[in-house]
SEFIZA-3560 file (N, C-alpha, C; in Angstrom, 3 decimals):
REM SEFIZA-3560
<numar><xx>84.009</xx><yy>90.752</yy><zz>63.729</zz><atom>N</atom></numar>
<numar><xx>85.407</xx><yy>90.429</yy><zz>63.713</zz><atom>CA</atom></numar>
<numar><xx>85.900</xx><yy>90.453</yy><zz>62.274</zz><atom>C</atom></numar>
<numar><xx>86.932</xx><yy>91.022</yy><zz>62.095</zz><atom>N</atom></numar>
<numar><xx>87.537</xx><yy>90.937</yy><zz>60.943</zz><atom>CA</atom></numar>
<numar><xx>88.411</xx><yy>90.132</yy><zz>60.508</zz><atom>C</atom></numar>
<numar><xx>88.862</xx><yy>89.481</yy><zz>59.437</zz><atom>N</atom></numar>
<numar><xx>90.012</xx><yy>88.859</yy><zz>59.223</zz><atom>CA</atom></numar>
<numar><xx>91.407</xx><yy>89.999</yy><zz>58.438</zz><atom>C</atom></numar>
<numar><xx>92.166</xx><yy>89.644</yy><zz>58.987</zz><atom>N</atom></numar>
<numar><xx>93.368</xx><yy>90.579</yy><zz>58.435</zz><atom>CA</atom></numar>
<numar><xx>93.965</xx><yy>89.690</yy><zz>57.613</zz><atom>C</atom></numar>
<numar><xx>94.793</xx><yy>90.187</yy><zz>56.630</zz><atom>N</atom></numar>
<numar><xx>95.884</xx><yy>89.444</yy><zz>55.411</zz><atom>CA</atom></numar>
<numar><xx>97.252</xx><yy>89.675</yy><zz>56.369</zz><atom>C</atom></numar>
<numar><xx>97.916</xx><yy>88.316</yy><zz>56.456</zz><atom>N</atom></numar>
<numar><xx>99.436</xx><yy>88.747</yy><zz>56.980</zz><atom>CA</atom></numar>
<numar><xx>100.386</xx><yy>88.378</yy><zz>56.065</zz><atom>C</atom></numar>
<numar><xx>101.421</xx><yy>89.183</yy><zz>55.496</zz><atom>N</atom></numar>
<numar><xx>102.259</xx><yy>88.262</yy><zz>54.435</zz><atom>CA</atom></numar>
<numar><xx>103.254</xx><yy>87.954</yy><zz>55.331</zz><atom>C</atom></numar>
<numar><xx>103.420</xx><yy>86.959</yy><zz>56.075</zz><atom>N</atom></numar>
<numar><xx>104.794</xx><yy>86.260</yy><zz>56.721</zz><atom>CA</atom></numar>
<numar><xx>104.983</xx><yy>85.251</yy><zz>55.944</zz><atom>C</atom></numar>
<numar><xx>106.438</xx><yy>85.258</yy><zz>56.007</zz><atom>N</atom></numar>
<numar><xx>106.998</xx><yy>83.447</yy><zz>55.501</zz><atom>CA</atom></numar>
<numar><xx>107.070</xx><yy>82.570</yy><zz>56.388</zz><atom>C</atom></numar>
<numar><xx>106.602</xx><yy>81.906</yy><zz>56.057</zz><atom>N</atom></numar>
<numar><xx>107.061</xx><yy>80.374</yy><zz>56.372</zz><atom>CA</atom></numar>
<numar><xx>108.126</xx><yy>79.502</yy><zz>56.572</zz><atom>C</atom></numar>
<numar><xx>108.392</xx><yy>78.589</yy><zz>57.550</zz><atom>N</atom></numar>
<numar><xx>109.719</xx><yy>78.289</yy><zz>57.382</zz><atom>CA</atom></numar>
<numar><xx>109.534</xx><yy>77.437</yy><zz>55.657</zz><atom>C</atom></numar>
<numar><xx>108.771</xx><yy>77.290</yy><zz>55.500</zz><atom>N</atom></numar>
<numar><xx>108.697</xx><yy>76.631</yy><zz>54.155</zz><atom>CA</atom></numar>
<numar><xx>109.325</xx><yy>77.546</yy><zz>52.677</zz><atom>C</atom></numar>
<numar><xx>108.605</xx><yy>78.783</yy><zz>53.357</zz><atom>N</atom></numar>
<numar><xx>108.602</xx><yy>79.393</yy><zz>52.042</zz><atom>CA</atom></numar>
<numar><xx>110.627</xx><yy>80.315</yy><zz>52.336</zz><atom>C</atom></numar>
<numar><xx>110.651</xx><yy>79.732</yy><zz>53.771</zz><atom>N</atom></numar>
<numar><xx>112.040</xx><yy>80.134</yy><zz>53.774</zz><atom>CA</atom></numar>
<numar><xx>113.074</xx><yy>79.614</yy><zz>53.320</zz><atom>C</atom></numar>
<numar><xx>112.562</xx><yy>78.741</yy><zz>53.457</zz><atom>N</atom></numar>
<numar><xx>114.121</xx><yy>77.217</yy><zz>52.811</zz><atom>CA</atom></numar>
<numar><xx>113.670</xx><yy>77.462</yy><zz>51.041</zz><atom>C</atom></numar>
<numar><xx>112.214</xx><yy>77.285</yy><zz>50.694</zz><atom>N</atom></numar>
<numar><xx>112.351</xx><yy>77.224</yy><zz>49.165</zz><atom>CA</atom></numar>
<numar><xx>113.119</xx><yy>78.335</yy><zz>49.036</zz><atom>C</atom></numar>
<numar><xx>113.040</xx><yy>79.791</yy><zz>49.003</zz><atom>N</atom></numar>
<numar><xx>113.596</xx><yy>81.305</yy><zz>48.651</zz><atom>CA</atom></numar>
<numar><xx>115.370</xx><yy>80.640</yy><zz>49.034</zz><atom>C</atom></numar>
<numar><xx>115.815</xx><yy>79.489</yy><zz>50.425</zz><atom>N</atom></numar>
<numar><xx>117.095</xx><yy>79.606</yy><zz>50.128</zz><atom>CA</atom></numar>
<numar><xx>117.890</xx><yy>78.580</yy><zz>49.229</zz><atom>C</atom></numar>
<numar><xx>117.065</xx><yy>77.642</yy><zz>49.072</zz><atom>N</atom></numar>
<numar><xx>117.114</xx><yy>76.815</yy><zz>47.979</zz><atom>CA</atom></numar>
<numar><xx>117.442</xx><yy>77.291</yy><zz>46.807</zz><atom>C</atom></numar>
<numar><xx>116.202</xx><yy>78.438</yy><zz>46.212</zz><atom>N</atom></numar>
<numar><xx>116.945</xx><yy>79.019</yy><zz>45.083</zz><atom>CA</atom></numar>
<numar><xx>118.106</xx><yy>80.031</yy><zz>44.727</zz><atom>C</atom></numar>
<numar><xx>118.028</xx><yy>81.001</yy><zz>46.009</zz><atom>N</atom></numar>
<numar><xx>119.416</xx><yy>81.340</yy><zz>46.240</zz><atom>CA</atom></numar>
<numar><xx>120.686</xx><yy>80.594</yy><zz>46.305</zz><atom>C</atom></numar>
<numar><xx>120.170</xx><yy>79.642</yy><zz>46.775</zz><atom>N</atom></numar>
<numar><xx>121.947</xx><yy>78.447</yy><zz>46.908</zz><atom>CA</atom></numar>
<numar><xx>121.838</xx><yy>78.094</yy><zz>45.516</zz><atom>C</atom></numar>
<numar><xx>120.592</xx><yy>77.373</yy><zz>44.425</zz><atom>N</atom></numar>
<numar><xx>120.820</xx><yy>76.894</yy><zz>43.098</zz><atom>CA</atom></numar>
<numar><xx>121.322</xx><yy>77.982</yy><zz>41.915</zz><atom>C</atom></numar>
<numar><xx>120.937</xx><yy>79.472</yy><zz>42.632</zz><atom>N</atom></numar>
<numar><xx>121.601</xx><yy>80.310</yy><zz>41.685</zz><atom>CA</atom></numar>
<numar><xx>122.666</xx><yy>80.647</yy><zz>41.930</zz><atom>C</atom></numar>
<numar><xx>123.395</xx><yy>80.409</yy><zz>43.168</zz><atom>N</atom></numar>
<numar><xx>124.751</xx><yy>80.488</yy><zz>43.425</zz><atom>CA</atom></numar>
<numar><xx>125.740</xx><yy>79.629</yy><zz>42.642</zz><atom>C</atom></numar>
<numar><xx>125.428</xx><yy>78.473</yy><zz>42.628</zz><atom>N</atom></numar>
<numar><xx>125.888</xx><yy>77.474</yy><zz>42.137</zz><atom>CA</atom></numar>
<numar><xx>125.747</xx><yy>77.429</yy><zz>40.465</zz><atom>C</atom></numar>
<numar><xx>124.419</xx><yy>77.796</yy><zz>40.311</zz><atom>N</atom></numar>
<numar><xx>124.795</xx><yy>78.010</yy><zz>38.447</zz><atom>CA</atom></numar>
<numar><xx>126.130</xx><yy>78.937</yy><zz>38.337</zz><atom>C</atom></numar>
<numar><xx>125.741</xx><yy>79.988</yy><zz>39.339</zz><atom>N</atom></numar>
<numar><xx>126.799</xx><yy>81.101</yy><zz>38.738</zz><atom>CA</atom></numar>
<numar><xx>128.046</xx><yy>80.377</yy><zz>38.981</zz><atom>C</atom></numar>
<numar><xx>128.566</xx><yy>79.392</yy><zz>39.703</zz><atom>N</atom></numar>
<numar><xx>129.672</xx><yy>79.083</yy><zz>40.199</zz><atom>CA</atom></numar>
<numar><xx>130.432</xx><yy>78.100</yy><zz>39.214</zz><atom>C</atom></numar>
<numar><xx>129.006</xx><yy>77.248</yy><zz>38.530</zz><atom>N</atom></numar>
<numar><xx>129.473</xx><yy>76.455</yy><zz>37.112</zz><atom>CA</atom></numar>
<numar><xx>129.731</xx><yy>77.086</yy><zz>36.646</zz><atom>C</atom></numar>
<numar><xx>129.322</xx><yy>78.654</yy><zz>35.663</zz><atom>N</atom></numar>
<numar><xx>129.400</xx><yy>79.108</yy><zz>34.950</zz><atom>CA</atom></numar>
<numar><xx>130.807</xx><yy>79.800</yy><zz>34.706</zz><atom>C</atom></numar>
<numar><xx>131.600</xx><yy>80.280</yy><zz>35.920</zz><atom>N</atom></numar>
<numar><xx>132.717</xx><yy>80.899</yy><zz>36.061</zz><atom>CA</atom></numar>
<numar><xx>133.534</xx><yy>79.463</yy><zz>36.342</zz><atom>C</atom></numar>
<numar><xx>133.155</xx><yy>78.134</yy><zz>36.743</zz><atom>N</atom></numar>
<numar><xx>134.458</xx><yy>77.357</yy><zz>36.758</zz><atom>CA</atom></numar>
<numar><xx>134.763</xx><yy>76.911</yy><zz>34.941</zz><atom>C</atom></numar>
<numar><xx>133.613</xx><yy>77.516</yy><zz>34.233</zz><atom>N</atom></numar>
<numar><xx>133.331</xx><yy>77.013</yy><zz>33.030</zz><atom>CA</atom></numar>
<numar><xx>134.065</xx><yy>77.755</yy><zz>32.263</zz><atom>C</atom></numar>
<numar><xx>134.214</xx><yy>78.945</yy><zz>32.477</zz><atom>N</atom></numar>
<numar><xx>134.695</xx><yy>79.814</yy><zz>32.376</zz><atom>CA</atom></numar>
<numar><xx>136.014</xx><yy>80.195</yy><zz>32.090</zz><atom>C</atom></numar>
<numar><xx>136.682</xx><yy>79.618</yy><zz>33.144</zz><atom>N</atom></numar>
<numar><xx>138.187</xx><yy>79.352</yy><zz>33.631</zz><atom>CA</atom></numar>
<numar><xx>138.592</xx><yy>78.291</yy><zz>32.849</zz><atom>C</atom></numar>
<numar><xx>137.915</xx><yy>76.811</yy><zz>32.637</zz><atom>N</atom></numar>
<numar><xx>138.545</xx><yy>75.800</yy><zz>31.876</zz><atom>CA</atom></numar>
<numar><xx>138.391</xx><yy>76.408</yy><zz>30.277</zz><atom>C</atom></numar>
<numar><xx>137.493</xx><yy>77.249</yy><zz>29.988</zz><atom>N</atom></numar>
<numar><xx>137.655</xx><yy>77.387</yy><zz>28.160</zz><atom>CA</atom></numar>
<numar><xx>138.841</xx><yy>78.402</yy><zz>28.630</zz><atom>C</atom></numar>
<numar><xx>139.213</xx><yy>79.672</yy><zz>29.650</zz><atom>N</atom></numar>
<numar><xx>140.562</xx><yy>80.669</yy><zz>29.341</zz><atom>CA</atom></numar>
<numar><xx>141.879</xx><yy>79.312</yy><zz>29.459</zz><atom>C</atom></numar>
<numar><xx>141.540</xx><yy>78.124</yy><zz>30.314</zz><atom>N</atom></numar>
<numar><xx>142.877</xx><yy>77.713</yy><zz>30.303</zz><atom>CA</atom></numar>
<numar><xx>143.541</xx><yy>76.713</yy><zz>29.433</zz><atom>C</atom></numar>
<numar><xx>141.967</xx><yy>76.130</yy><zz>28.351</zz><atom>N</atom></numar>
<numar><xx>142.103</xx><yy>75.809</yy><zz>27.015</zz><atom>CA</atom></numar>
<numar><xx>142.576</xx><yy>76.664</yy><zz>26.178</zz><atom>C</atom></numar>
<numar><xx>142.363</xx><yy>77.629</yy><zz>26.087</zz><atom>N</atom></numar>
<numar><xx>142.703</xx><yy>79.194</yy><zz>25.374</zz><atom>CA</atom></numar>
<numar><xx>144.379</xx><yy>78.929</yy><zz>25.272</zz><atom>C</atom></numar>
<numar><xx>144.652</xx><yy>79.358</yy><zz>26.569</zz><atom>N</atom></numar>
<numar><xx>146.138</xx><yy>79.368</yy><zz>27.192</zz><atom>CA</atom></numar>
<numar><xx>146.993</xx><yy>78.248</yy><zz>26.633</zz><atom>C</atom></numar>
<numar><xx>146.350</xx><yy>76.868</yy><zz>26.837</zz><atom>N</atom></numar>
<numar><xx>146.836</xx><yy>75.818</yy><zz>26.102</zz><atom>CA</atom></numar>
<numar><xx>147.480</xx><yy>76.079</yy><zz>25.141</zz><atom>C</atom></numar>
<numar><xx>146.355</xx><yy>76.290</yy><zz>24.312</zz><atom>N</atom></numar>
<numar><xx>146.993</xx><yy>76.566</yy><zz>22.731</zz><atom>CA</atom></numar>
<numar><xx>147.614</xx><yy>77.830</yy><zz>22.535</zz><atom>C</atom></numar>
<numar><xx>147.441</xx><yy>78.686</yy><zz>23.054</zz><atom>N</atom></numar>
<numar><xx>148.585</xx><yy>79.661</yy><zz>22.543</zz><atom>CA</atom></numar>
<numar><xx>149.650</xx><yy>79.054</yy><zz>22.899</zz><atom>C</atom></numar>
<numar><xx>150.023</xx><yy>78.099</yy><zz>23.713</zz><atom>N</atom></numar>
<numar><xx>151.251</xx><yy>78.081</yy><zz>23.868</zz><atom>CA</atom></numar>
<numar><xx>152.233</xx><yy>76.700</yy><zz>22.604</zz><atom>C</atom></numar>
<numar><xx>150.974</xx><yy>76.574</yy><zz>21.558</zz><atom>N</atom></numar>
<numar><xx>151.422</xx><yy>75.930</yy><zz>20.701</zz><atom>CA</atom></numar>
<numar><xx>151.831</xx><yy>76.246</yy><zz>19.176</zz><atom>C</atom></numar>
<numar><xx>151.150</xx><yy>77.653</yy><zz>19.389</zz><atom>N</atom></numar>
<numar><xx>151.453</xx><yy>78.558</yy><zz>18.191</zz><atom>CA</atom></numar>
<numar><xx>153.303</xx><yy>78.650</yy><zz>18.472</zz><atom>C</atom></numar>
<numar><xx>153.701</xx><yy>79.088</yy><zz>16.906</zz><atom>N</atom></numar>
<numar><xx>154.933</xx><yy>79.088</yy><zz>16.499</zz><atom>CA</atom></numar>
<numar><xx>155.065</xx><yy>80.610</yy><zz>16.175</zz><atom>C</atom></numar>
<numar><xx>156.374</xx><yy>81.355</yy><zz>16.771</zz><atom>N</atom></numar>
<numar><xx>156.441</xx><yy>82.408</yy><zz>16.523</zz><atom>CA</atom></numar>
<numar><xx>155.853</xx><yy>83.617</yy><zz>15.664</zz><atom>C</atom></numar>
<numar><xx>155.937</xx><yy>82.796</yy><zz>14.004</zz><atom>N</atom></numar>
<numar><xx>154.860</xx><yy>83.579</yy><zz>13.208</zz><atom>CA</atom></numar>
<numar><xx>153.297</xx><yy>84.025</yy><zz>13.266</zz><atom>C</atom></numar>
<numar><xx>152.958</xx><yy>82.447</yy><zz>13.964</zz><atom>N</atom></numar>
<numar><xx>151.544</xx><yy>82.901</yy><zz>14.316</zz><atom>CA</atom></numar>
<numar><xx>151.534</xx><yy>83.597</yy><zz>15.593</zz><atom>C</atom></numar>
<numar><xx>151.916</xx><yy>83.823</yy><zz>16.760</zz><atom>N</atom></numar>
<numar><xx>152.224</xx><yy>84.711</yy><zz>17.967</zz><atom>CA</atom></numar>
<numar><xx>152.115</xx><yy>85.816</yy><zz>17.418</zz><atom>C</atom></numar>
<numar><xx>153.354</xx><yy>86.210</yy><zz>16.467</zz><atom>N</atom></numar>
<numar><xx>153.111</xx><yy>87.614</yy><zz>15.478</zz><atom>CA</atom></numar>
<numar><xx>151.824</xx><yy>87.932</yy><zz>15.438</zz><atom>C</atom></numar>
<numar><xx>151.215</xx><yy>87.032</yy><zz>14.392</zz><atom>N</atom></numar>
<numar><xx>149.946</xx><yy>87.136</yy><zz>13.818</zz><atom>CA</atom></numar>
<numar><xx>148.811</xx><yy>87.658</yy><zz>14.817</zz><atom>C</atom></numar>
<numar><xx>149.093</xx><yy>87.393</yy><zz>15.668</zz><atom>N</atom></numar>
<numar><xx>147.702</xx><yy>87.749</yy><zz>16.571</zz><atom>CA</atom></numar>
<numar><xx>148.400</xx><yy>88.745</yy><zz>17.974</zz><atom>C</atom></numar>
<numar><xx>149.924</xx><yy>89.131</yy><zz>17.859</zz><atom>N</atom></numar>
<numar><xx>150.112</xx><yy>90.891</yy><zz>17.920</zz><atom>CA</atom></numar>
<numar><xx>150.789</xx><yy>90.563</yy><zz>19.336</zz><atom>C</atom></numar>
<numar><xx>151.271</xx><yy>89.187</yy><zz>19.906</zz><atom>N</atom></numar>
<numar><xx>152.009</xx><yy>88.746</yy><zz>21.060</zz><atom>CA</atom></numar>
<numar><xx>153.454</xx><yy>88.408</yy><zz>20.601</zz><atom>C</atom></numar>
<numar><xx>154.233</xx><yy>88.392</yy><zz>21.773</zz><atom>N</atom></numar>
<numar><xx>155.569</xx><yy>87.778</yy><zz>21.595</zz><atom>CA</atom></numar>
<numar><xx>155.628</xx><yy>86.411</yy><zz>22.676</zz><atom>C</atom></numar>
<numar><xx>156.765</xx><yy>85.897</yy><zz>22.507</zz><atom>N</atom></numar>
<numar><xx>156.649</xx><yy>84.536</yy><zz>23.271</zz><atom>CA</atom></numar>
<numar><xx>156.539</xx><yy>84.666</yy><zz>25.099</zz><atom>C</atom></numar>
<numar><xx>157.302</xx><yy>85.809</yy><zz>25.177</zz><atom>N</atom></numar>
<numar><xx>157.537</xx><yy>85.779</yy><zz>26.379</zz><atom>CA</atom></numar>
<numar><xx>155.909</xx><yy>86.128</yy><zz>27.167</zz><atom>C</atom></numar>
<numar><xx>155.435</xx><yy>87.437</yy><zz>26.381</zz><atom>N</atom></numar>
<numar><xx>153.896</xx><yy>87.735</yy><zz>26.771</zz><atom>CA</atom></numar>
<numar><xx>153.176</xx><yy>86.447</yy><zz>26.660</zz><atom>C</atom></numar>
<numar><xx>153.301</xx><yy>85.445</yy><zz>25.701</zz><atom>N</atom></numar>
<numar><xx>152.509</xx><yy>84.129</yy><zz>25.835</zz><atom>CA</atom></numar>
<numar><xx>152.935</xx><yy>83.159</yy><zz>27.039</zz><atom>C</atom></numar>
<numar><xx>153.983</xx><yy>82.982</yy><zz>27.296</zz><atom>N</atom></numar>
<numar><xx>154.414</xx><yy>82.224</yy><zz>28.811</zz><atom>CA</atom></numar>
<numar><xx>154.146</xx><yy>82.934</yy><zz>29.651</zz><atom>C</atom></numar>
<numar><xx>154.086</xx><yy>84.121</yy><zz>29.758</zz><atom>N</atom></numar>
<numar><xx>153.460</xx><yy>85.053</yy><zz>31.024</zz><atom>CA</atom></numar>
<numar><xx>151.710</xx><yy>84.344</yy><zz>31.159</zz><atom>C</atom></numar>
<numar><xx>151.111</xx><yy>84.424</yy><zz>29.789</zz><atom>N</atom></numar>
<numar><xx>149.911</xx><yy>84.471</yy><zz>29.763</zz><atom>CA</atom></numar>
<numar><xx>149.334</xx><yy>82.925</yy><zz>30.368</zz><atom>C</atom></numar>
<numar><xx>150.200</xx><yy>81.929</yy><zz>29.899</zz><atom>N</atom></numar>
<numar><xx>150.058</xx><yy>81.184</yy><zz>29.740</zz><atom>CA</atom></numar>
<numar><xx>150.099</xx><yy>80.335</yy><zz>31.417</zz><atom>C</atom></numar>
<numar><xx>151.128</xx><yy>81.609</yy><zz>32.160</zz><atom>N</atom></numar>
<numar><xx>151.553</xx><yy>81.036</yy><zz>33.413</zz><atom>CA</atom></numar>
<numar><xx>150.692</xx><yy>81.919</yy><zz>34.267</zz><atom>C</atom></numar>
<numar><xx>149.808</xx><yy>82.428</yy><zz>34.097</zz><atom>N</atom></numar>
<numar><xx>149.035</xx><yy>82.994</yy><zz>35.406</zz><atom>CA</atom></numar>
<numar><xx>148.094</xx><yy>81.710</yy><zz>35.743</zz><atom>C</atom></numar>
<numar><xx>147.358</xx><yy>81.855</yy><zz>36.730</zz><atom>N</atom></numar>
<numar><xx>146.694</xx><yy>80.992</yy><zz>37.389</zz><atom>CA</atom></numar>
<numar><xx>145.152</xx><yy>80.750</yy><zz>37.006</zz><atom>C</atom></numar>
<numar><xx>144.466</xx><yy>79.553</yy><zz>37.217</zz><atom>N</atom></numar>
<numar><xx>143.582</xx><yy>78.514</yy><zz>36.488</zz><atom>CA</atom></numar>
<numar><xx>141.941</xx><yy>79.963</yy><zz>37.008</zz><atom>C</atom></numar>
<numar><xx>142.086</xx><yy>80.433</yy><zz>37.821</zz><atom>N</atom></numar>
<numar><xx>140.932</xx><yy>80.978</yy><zz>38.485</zz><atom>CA</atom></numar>
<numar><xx>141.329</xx><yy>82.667</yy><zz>37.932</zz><atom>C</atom></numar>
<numar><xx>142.363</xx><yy>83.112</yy><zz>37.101</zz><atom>N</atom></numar>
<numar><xx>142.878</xx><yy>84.202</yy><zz>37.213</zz><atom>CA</atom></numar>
<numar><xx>142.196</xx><yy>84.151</yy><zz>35.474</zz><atom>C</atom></numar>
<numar><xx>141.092</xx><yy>84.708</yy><zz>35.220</zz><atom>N</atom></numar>
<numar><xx>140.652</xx><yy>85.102</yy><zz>33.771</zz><atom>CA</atom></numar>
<numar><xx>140.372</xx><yy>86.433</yy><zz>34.039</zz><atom>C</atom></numar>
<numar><xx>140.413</xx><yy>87.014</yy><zz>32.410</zz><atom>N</atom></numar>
<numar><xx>139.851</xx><yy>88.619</yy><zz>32.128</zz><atom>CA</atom></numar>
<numar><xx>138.525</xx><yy>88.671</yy><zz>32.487</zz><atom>C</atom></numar>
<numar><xx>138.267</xx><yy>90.057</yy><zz>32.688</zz><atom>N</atom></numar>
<numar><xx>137.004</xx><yy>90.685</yy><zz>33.189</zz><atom>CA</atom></numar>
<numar><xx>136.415</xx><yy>90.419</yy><zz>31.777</zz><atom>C</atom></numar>
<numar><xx>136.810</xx><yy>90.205</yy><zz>31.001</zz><atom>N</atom></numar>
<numar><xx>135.801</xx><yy>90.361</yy><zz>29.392</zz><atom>CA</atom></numar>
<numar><xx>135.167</xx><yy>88.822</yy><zz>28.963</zz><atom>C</atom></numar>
<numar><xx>135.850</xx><yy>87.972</yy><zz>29.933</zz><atom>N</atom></numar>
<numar><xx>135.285</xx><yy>86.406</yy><zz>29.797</zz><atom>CA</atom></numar>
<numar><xx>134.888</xx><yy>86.315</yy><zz>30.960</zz><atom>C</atom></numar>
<numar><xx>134.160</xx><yy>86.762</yy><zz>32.154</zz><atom>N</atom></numar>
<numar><xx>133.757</xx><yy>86.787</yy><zz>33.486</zz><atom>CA</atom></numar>
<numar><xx>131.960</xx><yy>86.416</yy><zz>33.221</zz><atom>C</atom></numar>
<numar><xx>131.386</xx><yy>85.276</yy><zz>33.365</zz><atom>N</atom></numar>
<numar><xx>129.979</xx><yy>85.019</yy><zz>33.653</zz><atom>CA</atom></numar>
<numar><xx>129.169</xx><yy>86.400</yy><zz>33.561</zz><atom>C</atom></numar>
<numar><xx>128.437</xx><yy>86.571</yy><zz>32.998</zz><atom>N</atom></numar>
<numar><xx>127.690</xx><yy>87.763</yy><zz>32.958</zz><atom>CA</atom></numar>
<numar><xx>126.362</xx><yy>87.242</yy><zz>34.072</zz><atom>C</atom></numar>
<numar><xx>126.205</xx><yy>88.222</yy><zz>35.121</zz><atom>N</atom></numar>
<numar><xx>124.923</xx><yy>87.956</yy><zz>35.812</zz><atom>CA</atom></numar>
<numar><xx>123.615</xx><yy>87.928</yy><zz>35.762</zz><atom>C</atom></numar>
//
């Protein structure tokens, strides 16, 4: 009689594998709510700069209240959690 190797999972080894799937979901999910509060700190303060400095960094006021008024979950692809 022989013995055979079976690789099945386990319900054990099923919940750990979704365990870490759910804990890497969730990092990623800090990471982008983390994300969103430094763009809407960002936003903050531009909206405290004074015309000259607006200049300075190549905006006008109105583009800064635009910027300033999009929404808390609405950041650039260039500040997006890297995976």
């Amino acid at each position: 009689m022989t013995t055979a190797t079976f690789h099945t999972s386990s319900p054990l080894s099923a919940r750990t594998h979704g365990a870490r799937v759910l804990g890497l979901d969730l990092i990623r999910f800090a990471h982008y709510v983390l994300a969103c509060l430094e763009v809407a700190r960002q936003r903050r303060q531009l909206m405290t700069l004074d015309e000259r400095a607006l200049k300075d960094v190549g905006i006008n006021r109105a583009d800064a209240d635009h910027e300033a008024g999009r929404d808390f979950w609405d950041i650039p692809e260039e500040q997006m959690p890297r995976r």
